[in-house]
N, C-alpha and C positions, 0 to 999 in steps of 0.2 A: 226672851226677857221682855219684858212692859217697860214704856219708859212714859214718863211724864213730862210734856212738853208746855214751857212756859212761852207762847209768845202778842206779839200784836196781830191784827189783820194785816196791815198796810207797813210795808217797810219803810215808806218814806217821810211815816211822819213819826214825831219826837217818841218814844215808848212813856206813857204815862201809867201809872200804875192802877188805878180803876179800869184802864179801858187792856189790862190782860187778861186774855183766857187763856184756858191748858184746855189737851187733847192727848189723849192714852194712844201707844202705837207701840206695835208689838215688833222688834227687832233684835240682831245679836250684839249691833254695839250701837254707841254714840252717833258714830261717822256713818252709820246704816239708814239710822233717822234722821241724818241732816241730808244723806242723800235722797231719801225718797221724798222730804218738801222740799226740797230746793226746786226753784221755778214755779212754786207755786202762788209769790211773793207776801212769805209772813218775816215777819222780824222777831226772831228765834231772838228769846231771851235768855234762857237754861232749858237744859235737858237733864232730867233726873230719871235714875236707874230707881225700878223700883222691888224692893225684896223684902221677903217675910211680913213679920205686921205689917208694917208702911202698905206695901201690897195689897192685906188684907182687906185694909183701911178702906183703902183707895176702893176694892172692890162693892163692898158694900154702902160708899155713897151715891147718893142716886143721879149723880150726873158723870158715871163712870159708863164709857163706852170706844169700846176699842175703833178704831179710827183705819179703816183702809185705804193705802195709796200705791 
């Protein structure tokens, strides 16, 4: 499964909303992608599972790249 990962760089400071980025990571669940960034220090805002169109979507925009950790 892809998932779509909403977070900050910097855990420490307040999440503001222009300064999120996403990053695509290919996993079987949730708690699979919270384990592989953990320690890497981002401040995970949501994680979205991503299926069928949405999917699609995602794939054919051109800042879609799946992310290894």
């Amino acid at each position: 499964m892809i998932f779509k990962v909403y977070y900050q760089e910097v855990a420490s400071e307040v999440p503001v909303r222009e300064k999120t980025k996403a990053m695509y990571i290919e996993a079987e669940t949730e708690e699979e992608v919270r384990k592989k960034l953990s320690g890497h220090g981002f401040n995970i805002e949501f994680v979205q599972k991503l299926e069928g169109k949405y999917l699609e979507y995602e794939q054919n925009h051109q800042n879609y790249q799946l992310e290894q950790f």
